[in-house]
C-alpha positions as CSV (number, residue, x, y, z in Angstrom):
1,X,-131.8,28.6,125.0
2,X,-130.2,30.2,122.2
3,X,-130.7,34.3,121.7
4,X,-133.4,34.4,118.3
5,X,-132.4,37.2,117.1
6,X,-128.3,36.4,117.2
7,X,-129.6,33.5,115.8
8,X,-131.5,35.1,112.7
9,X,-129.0,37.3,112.0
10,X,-126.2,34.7,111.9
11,X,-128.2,32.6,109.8
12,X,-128.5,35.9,107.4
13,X,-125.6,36.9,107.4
14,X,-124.6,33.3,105.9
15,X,-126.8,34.0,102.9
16,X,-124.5,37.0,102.2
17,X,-121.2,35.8,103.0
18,X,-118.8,36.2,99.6
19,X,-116.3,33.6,101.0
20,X,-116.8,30.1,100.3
21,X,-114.8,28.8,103.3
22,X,-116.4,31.1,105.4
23,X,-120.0,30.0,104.2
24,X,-118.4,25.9,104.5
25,X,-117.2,27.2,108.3
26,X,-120.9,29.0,108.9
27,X,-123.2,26.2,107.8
28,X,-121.5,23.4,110.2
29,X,-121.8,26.2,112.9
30,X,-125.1,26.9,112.4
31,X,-126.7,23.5,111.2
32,X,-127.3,19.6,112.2
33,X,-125.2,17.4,110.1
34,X,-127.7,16.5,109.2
35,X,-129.1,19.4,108.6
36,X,-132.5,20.0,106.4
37,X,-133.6,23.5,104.1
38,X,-136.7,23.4,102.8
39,X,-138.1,26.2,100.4
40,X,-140.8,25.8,97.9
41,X,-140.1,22.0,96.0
42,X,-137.2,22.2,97.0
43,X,-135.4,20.0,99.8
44,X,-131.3,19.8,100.5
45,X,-130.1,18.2,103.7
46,X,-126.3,17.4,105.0
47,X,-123.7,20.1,104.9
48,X,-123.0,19.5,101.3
49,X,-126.2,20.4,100.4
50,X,-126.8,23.1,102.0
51,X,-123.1,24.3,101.0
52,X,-124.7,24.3,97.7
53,X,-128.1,25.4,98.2
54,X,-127.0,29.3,99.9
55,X,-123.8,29.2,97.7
56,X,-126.4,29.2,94.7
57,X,-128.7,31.8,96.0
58,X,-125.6,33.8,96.8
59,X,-124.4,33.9,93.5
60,X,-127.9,34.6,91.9
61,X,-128.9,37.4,94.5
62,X,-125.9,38.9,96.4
63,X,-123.1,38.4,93.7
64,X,-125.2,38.9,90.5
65,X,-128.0,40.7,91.8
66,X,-126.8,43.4,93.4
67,X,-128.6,42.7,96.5
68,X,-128.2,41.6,100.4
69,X,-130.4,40.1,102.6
70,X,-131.2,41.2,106.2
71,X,-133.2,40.1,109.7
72,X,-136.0,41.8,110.4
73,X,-136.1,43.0,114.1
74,X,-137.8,40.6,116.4
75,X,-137.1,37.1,116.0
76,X,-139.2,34.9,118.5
77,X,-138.2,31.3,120.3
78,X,-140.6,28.4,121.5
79,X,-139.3,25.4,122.8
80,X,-136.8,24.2,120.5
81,X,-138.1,26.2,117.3
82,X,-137.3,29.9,116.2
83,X,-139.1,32.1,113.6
84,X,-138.6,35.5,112.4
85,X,-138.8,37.6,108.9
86,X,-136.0,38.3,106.8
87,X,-135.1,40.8,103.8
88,X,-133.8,41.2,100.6
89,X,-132.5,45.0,99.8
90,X,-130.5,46.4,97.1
91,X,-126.7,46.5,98.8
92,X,-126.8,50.7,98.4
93,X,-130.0,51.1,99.7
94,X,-133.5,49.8,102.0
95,X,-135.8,49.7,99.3
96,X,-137.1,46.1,99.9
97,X,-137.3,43.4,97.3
98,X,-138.5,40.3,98.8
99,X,-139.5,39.1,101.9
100,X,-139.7,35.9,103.8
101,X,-140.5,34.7,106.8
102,X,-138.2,31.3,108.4
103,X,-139.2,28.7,110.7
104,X,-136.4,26.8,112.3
105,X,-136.6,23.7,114.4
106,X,-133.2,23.3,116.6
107,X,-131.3,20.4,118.6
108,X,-130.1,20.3,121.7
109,X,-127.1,21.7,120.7
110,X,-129.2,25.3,119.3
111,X,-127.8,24.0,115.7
112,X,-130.5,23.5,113.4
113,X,-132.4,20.6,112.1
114,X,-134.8,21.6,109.8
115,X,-135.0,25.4,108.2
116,X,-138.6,25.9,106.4
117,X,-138.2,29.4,104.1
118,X,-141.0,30.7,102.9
119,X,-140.6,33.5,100.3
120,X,-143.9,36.0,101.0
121,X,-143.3,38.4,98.1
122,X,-140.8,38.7,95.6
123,X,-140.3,39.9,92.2
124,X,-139.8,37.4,89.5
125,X,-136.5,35.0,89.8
126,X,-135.7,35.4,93.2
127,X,-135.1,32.1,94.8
């Protein structure tokens, strides 16, 4: 069984990443080739994708915004799924912006298959 809370804040500390080969290198660690995200109306799955999907919300929150995101302290396994509360702060202080709670469903392997984000609160253009 894979540690939840290493796993949560791996899976953060991908959203924040500024390299893109580090970000390509962290998404086949961490996902399923065939990997699904789901947040709102939106779906991505396959490495590509979700390449994409966290280089886009990089760019629009970390890079442009100002802002990184962190784990919240105790992420919880059952079974093959994993769930715990994330955060989005300003990078120079812990004033928190958004928050969000993800749901993760794993393979054998601990990699995941399907993320489900949802965003709790946030102010207006986060995504």
């Amino acid at each position: 069984m894979v540690n939840p809370q290493a796993l949560a804040d791996s899976y953060v500390a991908l959203w924040n990443e500024t390299d893109a080969e580090a970000r390509r290198r962290a998404v086949a660690s961490l996902f399923a080739s065939d990997g699904e995200h789901y947040v709102g109306t939106r779906h991505v799955k396959g490495h590509s994708a979700l390449e994409d999907r966290v280089a886009g919300s990089h760019e629009k929150n970390v890079r442009d915004g100002g802002n990184r995101f962190r784990a919240a302290p105790g992420a919880k396994a059952l079974h093959d799924g994993v769930t715990f509360f994330w955060e989005m702060v300003p990078s120079d202080e812990d004033r928190i912006l958004a928050t969000g709670l993800e749901f993760l469903l794993l393979d054998s392997a601990g990699r995941i298959l399907a993320d489900y984000q949802f965003i709790l609160d946030q102010p207006r253009g986060v995504a």
